[in-house]
Residue frames as a rotation matrix with the C-alpha (Angstrom) as fourth column:
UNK 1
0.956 0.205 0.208 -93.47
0.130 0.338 -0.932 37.45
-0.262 0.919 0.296 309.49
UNK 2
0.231 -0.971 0.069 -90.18
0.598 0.197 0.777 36.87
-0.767 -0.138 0.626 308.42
UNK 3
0.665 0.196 -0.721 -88.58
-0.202 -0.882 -0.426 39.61
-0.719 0.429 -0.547 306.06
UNK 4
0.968 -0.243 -0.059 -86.47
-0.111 -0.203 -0.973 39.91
0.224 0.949 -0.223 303.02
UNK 5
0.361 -0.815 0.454 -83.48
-0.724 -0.552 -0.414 40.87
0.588 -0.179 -0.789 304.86
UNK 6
-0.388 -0.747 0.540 -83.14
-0.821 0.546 0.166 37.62
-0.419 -0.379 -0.825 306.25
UNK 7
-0.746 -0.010 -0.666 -83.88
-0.559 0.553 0.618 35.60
0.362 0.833 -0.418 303.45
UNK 8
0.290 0.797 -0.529 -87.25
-0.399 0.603 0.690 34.09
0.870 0.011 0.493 305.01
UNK 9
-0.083 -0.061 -0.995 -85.74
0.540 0.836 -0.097 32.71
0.838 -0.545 -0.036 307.92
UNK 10
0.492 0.757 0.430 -86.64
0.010 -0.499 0.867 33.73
0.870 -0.423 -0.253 311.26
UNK 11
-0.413 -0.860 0.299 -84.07
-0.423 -0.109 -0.899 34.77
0.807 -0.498 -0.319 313.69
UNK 12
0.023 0.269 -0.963 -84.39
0.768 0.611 0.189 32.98
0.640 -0.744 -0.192 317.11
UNK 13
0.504 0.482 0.717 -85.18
0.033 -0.840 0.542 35.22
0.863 -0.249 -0.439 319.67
UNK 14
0.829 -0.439 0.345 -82.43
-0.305 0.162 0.939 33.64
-0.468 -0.884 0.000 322.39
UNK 15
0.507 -0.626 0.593 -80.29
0.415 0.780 0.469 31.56
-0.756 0.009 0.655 320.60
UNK 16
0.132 -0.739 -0.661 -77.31
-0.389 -0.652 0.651 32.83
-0.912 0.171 -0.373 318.30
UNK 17
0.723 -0.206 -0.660 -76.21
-0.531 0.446 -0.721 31.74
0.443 0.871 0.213 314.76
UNK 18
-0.400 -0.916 0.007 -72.91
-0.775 0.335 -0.536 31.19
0.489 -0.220 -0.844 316.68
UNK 19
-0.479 0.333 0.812 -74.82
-0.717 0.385 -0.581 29.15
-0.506 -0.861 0.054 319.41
UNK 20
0.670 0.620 -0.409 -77.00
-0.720 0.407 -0.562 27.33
-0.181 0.671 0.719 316.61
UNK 21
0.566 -0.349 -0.747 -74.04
-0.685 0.305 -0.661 26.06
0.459 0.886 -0.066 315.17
UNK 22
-0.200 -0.589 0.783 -72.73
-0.904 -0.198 -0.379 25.06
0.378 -0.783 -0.493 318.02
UNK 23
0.140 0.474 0.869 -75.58
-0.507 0.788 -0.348 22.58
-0.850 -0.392 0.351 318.95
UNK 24
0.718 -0.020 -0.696 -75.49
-0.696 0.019 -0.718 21.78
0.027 1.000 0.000 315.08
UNK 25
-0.046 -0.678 -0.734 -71.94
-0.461 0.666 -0.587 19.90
0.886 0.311 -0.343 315.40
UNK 26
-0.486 0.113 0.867 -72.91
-0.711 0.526 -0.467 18.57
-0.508 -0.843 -0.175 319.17
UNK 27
0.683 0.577 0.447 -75.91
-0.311 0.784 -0.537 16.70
-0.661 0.228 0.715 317.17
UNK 28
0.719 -0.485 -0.497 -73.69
-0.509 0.120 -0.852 16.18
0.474 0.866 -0.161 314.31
UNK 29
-0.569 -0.818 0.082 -71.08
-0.802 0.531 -0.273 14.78
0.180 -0.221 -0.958 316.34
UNK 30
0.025 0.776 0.630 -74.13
-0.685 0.472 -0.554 12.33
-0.728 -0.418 0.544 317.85
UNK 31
0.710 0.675 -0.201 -75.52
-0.546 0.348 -0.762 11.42
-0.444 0.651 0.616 314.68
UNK 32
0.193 -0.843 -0.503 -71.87
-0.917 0.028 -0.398 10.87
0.350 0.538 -0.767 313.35
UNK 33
-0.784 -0.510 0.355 -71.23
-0.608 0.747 -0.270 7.92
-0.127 -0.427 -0.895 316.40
UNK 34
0.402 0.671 0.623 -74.83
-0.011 0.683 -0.730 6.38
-0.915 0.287 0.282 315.95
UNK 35
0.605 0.371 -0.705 -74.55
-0.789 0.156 -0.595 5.99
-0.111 0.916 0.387 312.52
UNK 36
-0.446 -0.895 -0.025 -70.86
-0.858 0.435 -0.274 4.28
0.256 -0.101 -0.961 313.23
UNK 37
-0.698 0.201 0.687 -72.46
-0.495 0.558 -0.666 2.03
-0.517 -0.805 -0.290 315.61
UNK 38
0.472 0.862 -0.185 -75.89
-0.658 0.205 -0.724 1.54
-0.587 0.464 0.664 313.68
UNK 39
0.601 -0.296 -0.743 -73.61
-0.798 -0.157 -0.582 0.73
0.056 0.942 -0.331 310.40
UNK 40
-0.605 -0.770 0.204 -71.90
-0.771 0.630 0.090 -2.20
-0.198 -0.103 -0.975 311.91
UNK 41
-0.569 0.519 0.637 -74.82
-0.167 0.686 -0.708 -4.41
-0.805 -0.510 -0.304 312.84
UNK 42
0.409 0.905 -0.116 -77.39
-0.332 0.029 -0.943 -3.50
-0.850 0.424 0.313 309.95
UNK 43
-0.251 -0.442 0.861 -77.12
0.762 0.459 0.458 -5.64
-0.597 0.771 0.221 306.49
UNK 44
0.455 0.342 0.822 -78.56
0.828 -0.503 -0.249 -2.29
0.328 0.794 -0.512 304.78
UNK 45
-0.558 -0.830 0.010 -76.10
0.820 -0.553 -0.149 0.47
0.129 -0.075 0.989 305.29
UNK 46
0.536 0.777 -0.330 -77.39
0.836 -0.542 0.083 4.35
-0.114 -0.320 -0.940 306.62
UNK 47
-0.837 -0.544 0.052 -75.94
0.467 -0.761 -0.449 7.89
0.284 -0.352 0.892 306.25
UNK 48
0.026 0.450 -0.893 -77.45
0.771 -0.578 -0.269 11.00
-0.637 -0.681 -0.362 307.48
UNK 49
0.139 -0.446 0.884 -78.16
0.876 -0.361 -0.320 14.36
0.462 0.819 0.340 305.86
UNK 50
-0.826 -0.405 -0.393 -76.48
0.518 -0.820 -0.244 17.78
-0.223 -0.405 0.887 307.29
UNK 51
-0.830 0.478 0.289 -78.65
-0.452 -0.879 0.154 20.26
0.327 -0.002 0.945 306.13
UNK 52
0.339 0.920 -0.196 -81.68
0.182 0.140 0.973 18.07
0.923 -0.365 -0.120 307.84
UNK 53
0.114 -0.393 -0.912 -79.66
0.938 0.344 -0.031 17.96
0.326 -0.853 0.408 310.63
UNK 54
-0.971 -0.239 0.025 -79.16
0.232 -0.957 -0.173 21.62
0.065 -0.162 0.985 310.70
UNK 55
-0.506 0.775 0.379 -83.13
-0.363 -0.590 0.721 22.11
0.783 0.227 0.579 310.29
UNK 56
0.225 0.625 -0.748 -83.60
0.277 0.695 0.664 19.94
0.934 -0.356 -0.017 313.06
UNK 57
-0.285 -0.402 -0.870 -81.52
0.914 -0.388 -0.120 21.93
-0.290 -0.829 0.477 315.63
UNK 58
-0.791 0.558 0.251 -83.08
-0.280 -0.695 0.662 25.54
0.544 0.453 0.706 313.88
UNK 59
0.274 0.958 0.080 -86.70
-0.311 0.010 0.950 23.97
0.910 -0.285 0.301 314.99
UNK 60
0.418 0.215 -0.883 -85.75
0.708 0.532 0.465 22.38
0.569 -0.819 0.070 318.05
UNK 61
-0.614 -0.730 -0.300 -83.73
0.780 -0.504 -0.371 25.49
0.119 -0.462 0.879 319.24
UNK 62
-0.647 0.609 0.460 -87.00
-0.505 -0.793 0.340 27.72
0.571 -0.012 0.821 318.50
UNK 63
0.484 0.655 -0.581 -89.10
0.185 0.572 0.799 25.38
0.855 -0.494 0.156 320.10
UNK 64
-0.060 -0.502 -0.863 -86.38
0.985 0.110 -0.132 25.45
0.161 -0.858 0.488 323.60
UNK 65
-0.845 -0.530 -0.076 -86.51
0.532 -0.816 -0.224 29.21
0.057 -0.230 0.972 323.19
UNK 66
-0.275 0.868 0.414 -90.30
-0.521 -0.497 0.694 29.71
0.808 -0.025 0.589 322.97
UNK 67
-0.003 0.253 -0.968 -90.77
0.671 0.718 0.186 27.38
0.741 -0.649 -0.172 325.92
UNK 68
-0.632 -0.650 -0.423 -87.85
0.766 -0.439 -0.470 29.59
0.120 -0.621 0.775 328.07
UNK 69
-0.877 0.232 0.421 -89.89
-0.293 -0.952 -0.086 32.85
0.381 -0.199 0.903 327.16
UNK 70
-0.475 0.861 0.181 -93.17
-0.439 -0.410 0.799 31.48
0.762 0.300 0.573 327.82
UNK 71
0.653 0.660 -0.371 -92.70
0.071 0.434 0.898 29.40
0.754 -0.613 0.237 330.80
UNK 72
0.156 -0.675 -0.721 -89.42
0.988 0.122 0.099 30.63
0.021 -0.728 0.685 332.86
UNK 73
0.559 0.553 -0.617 -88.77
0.753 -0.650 0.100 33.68
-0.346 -0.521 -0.780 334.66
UNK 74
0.124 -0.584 -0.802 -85.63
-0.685 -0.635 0.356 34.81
-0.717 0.506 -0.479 333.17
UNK 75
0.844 -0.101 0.527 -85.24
0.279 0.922 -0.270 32.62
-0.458 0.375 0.806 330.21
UNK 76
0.596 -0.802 -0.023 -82.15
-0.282 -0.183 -0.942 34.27
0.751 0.568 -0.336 328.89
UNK 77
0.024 -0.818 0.574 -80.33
-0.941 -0.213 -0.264 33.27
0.339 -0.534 -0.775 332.01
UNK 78
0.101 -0.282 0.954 -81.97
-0.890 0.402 0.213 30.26
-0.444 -0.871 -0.211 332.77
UNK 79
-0.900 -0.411 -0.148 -81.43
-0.437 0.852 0.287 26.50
0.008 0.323 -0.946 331.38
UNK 80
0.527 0.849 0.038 -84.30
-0.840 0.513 0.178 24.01
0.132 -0.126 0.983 330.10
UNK 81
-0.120 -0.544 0.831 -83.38
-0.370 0.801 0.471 20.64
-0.921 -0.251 -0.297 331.83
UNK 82
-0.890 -0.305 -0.338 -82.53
-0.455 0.561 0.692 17.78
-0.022 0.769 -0.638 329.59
UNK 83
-0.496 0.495 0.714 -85.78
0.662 0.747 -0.058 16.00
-0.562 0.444 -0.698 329.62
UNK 84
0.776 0.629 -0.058 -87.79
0.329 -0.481 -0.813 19.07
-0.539 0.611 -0.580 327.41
UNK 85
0.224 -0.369 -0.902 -84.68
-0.834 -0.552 0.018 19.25
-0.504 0.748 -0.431 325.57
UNK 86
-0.806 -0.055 0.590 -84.70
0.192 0.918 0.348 15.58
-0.560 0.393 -0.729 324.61
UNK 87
-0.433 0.446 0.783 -88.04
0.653 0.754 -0.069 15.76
-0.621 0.482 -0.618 323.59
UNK 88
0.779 0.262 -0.569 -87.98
-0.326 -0.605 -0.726 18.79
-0.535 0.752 -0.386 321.66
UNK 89
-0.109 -0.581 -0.807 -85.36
-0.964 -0.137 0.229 17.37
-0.243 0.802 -0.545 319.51
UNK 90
-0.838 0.105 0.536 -86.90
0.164 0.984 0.063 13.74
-0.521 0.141 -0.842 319.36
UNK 91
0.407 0.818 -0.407 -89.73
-0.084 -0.410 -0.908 15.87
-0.909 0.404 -0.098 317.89
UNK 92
0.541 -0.233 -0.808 -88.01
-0.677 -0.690 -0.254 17.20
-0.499 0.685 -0.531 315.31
UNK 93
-0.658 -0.752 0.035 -85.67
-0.657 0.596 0.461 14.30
-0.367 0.281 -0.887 314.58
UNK 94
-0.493 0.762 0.420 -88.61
0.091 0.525 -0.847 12.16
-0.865 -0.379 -0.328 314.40
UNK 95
0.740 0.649 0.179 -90.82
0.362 -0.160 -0.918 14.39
-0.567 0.744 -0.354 311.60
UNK 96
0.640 -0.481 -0.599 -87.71
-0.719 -0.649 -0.247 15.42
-0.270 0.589 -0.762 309.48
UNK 97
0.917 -0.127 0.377 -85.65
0.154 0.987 -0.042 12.10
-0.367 0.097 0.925 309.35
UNK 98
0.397 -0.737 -0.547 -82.04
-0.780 -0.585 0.222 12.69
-0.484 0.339 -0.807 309.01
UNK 99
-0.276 -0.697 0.662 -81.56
-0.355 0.714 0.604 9.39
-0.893 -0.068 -0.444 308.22
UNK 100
0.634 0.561 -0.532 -81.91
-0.769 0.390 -0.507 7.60
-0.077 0.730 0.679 305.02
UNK 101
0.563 -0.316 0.764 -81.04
0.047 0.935 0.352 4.16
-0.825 -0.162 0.541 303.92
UNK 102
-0.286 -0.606 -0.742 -78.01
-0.761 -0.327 0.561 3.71
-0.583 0.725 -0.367 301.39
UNK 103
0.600 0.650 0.466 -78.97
-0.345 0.736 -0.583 1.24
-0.722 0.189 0.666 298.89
UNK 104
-0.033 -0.662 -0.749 -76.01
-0.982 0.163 -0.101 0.63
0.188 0.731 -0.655 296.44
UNK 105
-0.269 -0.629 -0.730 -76.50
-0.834 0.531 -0.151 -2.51
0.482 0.568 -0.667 295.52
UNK 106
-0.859 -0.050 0.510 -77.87
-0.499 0.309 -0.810 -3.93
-0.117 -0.950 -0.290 298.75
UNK 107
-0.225 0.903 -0.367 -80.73
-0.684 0.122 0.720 -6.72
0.694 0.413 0.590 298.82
UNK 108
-0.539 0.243 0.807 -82.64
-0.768 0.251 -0.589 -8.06
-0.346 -0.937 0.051 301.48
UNK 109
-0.758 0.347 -0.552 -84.26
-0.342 0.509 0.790 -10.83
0.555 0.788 -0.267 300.49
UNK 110
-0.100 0.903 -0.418 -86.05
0.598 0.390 0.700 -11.28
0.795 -0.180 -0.579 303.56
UNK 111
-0.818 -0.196 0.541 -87.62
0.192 -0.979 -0.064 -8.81
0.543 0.051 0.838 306.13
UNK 112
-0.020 0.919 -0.394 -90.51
0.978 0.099 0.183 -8.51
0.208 -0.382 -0.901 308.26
UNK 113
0.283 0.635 0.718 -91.93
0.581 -0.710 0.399 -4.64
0.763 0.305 -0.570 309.22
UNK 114
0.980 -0.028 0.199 -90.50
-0.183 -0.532 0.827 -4.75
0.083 -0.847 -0.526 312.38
UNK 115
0.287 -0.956 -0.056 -86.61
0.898 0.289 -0.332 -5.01
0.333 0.045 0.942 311.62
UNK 116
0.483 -0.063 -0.873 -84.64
0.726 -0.528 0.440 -2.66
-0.489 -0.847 -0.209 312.82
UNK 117
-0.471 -0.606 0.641 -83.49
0.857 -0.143 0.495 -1.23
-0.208 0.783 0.587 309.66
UNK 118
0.034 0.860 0.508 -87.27
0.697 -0.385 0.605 0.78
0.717 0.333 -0.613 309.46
UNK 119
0.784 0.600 -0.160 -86.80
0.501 -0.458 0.735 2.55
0.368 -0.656 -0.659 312.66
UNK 120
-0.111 -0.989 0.101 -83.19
0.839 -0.147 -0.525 4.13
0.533 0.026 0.845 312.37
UNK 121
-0.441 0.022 0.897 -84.51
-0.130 -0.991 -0.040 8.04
0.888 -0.134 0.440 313.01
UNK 122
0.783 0.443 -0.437 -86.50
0.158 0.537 0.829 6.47
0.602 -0.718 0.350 315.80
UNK 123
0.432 -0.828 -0.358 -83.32
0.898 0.432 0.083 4.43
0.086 -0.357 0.930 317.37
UNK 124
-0.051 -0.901 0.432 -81.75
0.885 -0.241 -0.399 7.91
0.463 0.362 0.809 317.27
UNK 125
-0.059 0.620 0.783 -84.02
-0.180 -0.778 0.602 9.94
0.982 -0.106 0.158 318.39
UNK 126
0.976 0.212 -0.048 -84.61
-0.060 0.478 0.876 7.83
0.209 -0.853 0.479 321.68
UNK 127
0.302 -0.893 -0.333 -80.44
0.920 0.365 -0.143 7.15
0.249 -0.263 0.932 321.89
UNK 128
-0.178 -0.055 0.983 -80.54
0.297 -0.955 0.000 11.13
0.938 0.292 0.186 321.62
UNK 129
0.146 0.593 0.792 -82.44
-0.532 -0.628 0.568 11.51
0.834 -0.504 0.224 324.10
UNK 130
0.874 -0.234 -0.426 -81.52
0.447 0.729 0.518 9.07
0.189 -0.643 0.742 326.71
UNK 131
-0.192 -0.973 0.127 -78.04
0.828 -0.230 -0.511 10.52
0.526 0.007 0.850 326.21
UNK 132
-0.225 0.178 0.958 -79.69
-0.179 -0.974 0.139 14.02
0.958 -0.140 0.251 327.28
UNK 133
0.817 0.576 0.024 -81.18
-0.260 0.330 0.908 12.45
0.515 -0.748 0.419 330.13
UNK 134
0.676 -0.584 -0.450 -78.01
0.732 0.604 0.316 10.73
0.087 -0.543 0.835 331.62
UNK 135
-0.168 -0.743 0.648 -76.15
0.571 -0.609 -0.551 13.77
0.804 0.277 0.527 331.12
UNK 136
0.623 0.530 0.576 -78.33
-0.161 -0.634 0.757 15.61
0.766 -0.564 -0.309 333.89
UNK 137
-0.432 -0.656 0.619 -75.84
-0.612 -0.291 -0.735 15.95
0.662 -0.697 -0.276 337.61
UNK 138
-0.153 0.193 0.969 -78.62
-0.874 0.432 -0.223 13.85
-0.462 -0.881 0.102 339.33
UNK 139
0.862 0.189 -0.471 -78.47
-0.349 0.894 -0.280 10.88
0.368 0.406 0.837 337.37
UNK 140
0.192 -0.854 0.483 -75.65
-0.836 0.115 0.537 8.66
-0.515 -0.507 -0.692 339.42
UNK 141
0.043 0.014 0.999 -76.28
0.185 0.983 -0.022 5.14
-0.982 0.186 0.040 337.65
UNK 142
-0.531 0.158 -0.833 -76.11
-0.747 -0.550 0.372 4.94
-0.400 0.820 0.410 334.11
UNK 143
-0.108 0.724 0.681 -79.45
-0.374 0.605 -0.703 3.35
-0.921 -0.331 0.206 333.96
UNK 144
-0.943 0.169 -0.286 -81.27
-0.264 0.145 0.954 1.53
0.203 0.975 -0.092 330.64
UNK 145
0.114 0.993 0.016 -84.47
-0.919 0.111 -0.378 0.94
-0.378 0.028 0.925 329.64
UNK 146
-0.295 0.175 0.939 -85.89
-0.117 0.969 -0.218 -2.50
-0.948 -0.174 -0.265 329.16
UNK 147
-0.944 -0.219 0.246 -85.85
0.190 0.246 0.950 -4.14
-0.269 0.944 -0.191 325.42
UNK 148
-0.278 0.961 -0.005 -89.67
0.948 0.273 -0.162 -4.29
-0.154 -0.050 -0.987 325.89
UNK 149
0.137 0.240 -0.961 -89.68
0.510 -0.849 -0.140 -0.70
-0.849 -0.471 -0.238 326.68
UNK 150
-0.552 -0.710 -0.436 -87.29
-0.168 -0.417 0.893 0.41
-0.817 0.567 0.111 324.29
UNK 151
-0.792 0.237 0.563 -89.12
0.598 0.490 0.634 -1.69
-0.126 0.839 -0.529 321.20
UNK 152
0.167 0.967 -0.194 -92.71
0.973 -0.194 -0.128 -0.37
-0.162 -0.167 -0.973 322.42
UNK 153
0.250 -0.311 -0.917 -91.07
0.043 -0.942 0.331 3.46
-0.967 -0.122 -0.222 321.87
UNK 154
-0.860 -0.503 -0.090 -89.83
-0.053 -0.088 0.995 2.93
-0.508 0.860 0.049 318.79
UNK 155
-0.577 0.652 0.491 -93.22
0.817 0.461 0.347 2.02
0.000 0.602 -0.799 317.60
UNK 156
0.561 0.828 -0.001 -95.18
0.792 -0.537 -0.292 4.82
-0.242 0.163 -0.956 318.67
UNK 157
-0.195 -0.277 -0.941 -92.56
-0.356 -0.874 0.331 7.79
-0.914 0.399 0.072 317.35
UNK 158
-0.915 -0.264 0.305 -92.73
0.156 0.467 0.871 5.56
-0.372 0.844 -0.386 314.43
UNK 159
-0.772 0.566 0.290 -96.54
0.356 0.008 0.934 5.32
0.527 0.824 -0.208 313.88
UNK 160
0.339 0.808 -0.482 -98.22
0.908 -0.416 -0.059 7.62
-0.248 -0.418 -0.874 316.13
UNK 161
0.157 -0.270 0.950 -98.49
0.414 -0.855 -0.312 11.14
0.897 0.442 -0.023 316.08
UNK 162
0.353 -0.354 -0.866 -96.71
0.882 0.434 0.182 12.27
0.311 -0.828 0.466 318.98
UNK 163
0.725 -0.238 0.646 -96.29
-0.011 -0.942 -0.336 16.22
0.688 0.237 -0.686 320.48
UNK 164
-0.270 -0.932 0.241 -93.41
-0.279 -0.164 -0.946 17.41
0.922 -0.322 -0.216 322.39
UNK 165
-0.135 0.085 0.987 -95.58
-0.991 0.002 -0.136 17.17
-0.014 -0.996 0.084 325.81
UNK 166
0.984 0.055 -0.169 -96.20
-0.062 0.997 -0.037 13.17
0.166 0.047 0.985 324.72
UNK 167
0.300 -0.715 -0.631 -92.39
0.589 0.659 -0.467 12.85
0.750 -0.231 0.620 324.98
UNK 168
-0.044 -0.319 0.947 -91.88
-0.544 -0.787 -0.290 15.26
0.838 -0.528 -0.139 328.02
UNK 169
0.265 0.114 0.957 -93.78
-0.932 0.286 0.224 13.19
-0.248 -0.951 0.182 330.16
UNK 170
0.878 0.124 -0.462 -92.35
-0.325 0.863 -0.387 10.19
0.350 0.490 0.798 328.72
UNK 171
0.290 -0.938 -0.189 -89.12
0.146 0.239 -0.960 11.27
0.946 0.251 0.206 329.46
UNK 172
0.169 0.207 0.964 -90.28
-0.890 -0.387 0.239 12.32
0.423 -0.899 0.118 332.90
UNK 173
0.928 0.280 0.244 -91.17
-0.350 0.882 0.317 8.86
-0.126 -0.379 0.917 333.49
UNK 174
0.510 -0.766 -0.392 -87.73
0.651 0.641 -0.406 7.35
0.563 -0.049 0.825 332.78
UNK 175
-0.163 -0.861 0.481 -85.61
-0.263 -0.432 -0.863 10.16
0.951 -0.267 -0.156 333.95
UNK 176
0.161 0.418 0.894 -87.67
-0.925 -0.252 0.284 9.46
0.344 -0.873 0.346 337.36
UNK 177
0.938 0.303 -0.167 -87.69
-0.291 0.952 0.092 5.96
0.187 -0.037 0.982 337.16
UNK 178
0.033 -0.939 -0.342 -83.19
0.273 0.338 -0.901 6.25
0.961 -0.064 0.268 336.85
UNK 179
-0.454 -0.297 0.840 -83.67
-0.493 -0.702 -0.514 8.20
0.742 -0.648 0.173 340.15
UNK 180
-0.827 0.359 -0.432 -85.65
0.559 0.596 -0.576 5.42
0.051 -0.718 -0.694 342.08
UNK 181
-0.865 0.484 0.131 -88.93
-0.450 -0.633 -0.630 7.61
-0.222 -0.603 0.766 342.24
UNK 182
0.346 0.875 -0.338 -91.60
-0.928 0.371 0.010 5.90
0.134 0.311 0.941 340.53
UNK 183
0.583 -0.019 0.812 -92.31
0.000 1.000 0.024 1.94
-0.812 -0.014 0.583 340.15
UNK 184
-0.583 -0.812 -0.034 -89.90
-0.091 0.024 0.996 0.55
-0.807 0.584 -0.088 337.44
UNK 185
-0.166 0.713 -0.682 -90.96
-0.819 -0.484 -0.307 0.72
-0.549 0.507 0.664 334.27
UNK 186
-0.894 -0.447 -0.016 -89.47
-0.444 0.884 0.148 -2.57
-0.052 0.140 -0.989 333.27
């Protein structure tokens, strides 16, 4: 139960403030080039907010640190690979939305459900994570996933309810798939 003395929040049990903050401006640097990128193409403009962004690396940093204690032998020494840290922060990115749409002024006059405006935190979440994935020492190719693929993801973070082990082995499957081990997914 969290106490007085730290104002309700619950210290992480591995991970520093200093460390926190750390990831904090890694995602923050992320979120900072998607949005760039995002913000060129879309006729409805996006920003992001920091302090979600900061609650999203908080949960996803307890979530990496209850994993470590409960499934690795030393978890203060050792590393969680990049696909259960993709999809503990596509969790979180996902049910917290850092994104929101700016609206000054902006009208769409036409639109259909499946534009790509609707699925920004999505599109980020998955660009997130991919990035985590290619980042890994055995990844030689910088692979992609197929439009088909890619689209068919976006829908279910969008309108399913999805736990971290739904995107673990998701992300199994592609990280395996850049390595030649499975059939393609294509």
């Amino acid at each position: 139960m969290p106490s007085k003395k730290t104002g309700g929040f619950i210290p992480n049990p591995l991970f520093s403030k200093a460390v926190i903050r750390s990831r904090y401006r890694d995602l923050f640097y992320q979120c900072t080039s998607f949005k760039e990128s995002w913000n060129v193409s879309e006729p409805i403009k996006h920003d992001f907010d920091g302090s979600i962004l900061y609650a999203i690396t908080v949960c996803a940093m307890h979530d990496i640190a209850r994993y470590k204690i409960y499934h690795l032998q030393d978890p203060a020494l050792e590393k969680l690979d990049a696909i259960k840290r993709a999809a503990f922060y596509t969790k979180w990115i996902t049910r917290l939305h850092p994104f929101y749409a700016v609206r000054r002024g902006t009208i769409v006059k036409k639109y259909d459900d499946h534009d790509k405006i609707f699925f920004a935190n999505e599109s980020f979440a998955l660009s997130f994570a991919l990035n985590q994935l290619r980042a890994d020492d055995r990844v030689k190719v910088n692979y992609r996933i197929s439009p088909e693929l890619w689209a068919a993801l976006l829908y279910d973070m969008k309108y399913r309810v999805l736990s971290e082990d739904a995107y673990i082995e998701t992300y199994q499957m592609i990280f395996d798939d850049s390595l030649g081990q499975r059939p393609t997914l294509q």
